[in-house]
C-alpha positions as CSV (number, residue, x, y, z in Angstrom):
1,X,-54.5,52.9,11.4
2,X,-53.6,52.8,7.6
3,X,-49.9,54.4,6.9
4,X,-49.3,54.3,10.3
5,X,-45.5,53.5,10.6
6,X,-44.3,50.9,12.9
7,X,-41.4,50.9,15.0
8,X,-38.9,49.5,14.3
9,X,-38.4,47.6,17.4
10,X,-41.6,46.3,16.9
11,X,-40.9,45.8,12.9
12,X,-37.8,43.5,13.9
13,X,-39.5,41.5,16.4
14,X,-42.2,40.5,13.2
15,X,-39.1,39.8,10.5
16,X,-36.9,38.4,13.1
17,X,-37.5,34.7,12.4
18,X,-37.8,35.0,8.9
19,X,-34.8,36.9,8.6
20,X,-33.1,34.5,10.8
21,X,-33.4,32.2,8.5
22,X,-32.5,33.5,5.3
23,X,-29.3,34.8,7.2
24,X,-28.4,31.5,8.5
25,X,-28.4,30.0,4.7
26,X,-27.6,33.1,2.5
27,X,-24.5,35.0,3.3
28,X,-26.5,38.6,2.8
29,X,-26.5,41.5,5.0
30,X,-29.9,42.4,5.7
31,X,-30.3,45.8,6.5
32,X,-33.5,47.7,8.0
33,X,-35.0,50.6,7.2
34,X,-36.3,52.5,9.2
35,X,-39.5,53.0,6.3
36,X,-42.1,50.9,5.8
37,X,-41.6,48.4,3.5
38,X,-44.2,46.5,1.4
39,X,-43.5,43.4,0.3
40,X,-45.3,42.2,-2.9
41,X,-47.7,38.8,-2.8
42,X,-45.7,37.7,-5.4
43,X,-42.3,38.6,-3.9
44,X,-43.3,37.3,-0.9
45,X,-44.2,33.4,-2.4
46,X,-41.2,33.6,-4.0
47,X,-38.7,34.0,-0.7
48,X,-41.0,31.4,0.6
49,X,-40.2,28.9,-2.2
50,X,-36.6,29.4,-2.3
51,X,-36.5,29.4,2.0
52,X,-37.7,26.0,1.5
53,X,-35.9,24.3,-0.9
54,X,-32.7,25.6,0.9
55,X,-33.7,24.3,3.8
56,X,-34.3,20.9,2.3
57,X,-31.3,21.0,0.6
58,X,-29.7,21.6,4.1
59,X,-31.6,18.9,5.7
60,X,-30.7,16.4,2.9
61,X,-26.4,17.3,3.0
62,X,-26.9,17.3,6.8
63,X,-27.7,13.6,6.7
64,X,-25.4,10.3,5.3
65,X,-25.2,9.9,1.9
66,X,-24.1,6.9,0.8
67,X,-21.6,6.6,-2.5
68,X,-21.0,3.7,-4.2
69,X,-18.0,2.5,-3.4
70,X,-15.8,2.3,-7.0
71,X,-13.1,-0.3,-5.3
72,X,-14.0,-3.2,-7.1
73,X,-14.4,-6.8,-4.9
74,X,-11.3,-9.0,-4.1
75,X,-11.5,-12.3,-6.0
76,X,-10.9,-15.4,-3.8
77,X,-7.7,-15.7,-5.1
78,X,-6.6,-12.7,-4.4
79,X,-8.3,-13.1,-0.7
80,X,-6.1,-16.5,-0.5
81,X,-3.0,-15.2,-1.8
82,X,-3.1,-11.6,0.6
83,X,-3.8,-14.3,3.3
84,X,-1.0,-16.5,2.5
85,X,1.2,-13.8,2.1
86,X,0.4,-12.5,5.8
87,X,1.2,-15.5,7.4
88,X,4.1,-15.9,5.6
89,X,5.2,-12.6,6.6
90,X,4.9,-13.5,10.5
91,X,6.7,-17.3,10.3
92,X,9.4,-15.0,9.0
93,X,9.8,-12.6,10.8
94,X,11.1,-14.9,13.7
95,X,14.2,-14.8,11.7
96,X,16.8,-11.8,13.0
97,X,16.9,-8.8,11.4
98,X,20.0,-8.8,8.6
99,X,23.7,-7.9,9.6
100,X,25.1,-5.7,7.5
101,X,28.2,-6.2,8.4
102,X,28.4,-10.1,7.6
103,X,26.1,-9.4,3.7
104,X,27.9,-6.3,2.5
105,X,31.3,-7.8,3.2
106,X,30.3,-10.6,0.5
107,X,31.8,-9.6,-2.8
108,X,30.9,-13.1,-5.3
109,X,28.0,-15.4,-5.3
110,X,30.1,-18.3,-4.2
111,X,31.0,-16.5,-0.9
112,X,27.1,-16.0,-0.4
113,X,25.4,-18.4,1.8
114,X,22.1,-16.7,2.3
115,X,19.0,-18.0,-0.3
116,X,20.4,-16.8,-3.6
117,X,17.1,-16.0,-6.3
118,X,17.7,-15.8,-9.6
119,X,14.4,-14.1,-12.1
120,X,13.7,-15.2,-15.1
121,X,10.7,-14.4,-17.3
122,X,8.8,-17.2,-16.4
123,X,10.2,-18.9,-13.6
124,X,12.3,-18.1,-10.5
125,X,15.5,-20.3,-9.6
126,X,16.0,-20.6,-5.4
127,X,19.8,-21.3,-4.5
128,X,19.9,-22.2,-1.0
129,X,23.0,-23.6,1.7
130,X,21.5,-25.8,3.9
131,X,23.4,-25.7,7.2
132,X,26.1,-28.4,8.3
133,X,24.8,-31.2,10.5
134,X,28.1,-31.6,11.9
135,X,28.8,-28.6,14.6
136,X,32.4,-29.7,14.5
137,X,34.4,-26.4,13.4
138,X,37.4,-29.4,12.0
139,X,37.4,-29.8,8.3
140,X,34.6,-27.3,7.9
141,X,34.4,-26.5,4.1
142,X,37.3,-28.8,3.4
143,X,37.3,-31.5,1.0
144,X,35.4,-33.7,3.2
145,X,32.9,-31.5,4.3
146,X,32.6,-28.9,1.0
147,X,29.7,-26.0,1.2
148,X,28.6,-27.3,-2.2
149,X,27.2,-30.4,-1.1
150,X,25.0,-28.5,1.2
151,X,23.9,-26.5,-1.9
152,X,20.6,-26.9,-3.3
153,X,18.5,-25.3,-5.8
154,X,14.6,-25.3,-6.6
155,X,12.6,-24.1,-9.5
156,X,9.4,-22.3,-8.4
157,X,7.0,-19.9,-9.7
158,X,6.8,-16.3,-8.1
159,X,3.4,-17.4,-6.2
160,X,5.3,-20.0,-4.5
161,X,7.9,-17.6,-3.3
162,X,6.5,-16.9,-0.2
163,X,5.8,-20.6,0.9
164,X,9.4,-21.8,-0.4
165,X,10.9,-18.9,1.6
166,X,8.8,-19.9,5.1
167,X,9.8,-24.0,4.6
168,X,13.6,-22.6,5.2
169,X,14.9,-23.7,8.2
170,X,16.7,-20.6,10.5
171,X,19.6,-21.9,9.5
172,X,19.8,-21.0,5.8
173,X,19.5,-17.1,6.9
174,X,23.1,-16.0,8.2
175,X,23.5,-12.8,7.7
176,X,19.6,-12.7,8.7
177,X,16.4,-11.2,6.9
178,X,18.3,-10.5,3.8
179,X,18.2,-12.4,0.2
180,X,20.0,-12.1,-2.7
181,X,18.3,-10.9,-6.4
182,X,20.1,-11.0,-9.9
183,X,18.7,-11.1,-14.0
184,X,18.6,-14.9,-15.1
185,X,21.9,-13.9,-17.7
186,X,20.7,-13.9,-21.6
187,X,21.7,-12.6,-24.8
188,X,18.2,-12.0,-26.2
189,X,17.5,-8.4,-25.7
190,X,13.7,-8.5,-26.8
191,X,13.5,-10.7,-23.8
192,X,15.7,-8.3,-21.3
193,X,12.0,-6.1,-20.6
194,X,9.8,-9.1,-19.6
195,X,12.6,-10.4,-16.9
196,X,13.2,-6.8,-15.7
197,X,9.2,-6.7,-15.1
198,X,9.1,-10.1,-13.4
199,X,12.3,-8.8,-11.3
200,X,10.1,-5.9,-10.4
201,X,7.4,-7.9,-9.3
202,X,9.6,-10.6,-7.4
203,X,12.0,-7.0,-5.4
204,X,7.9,-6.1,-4.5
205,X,6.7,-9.5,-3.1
206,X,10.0,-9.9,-1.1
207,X,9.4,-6.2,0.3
208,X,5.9,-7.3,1.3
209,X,7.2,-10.3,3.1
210,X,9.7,-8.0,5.3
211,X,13.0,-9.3,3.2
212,X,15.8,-7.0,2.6
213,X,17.0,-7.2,-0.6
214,X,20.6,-7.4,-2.1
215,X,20.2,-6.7,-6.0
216,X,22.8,-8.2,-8.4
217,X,22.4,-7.2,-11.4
218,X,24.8,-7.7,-14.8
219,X,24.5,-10.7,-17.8
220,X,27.1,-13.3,-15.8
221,X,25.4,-12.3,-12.4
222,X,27.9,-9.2,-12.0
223,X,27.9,-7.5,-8.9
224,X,25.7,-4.5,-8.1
225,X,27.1,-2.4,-5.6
């Protein structure tokens, strides 16, 4: 019967899936009344339009979007050099943790027996004690049997750190895990920033191999701490 009014029971049982939906993707509070309501042909298209492309914008967020990823591909250098370095990592990190008690007690780079590096801004200079083949304690460091004959140093590149550093025997490392870092001395201060860089790079390689570090620092190789 024409302007009959319908219950709303039975008014909320029609709208109930419609309204459903918009509730579940607008945040609106829909409220009844308890009058009819007309709802215009045009109105009516246009809640349908906007029902659907929300609920295909739902169904496409829902899914996996893939982003391009904007980390850019490892060379093969870079591959072979974060390989080398891992493995150089785990040869040495058979060698004992360093004593603090036997490195911090050292107070000139005579009295240090550990590998010694020295930066410069092109290459890096490796001091190292090889250990005494006789295990006799008599004449140890004496004129027979000085330290300084055991001394040796190599010129390497920083690359080659990690590689010079595994080919040590256990017996170089004393005091343990720790090495020694100081400026290549000079005079020429335009040069000064371009070894404190490489210095930089060298403290951060070391660090990445599980090395402690013992910075010495000063233009005649002066003393840090």
């Amino acid at each position: 019967m024409e302007g009959a009014i319908t219950p709303p029971a039975q008014r909320i049982v029609q709208a109930g899936s419609s309204l459903d939906m918009l509730a579940l993707v607008f945040p609106i509070r829909f409220t009844l009344s308890p009058w009819p309501c007309r709802v215009s042909p045009a109105r009516a298209t246009i809640l349908a339009c906007l029902l659907s492309l929300t609920i295909a914008g739902c169904s496409k967020t829902g899914g996996h979007v893939s982003v391009p990823s904007l980390t850019q591909p490892e060379s093969p250098e870079a591959v072979q050099a974060r390989a080398a370095r891992d493995t150089a990592r785990q040869e040495l990190d058979q060698i004992p943790p360093p004593s603090k008690s036997l490195y911090l007690a050292v107070r000139s780079q005579e009295g240090w027996t550990n590998p010694f590096l020295t930066v410069d801004k092109d290459i890096l200079t490796l001091r190292i004690i090889l250990p005494d083949a006789n295990p006799s304690p008599m004449g140890q460091g004496g004129l027979l049997r000085p330290s300084s004959a055991r001394k040796q140093t190599v010129q390497i590149r920083l690359t080659e750190l990690p590689k010079a550093l595994t080919a040590l025997p256990p017996e170089a490392w004393p005091y343990g895990r720790v090495i020694a870092v100081a400026e290549a001395p000079t005079t020429d201060k335009a040069v000064r920033p371009e070894i404190r860089r490489k210095m930089e790079a060298t403290i951060q390689v070391l660090n990445d191999l599980g090395i402690v570090v013992d910075e010495w620092s000063g233009p005649g190789g002066g003393f840090l701490r």
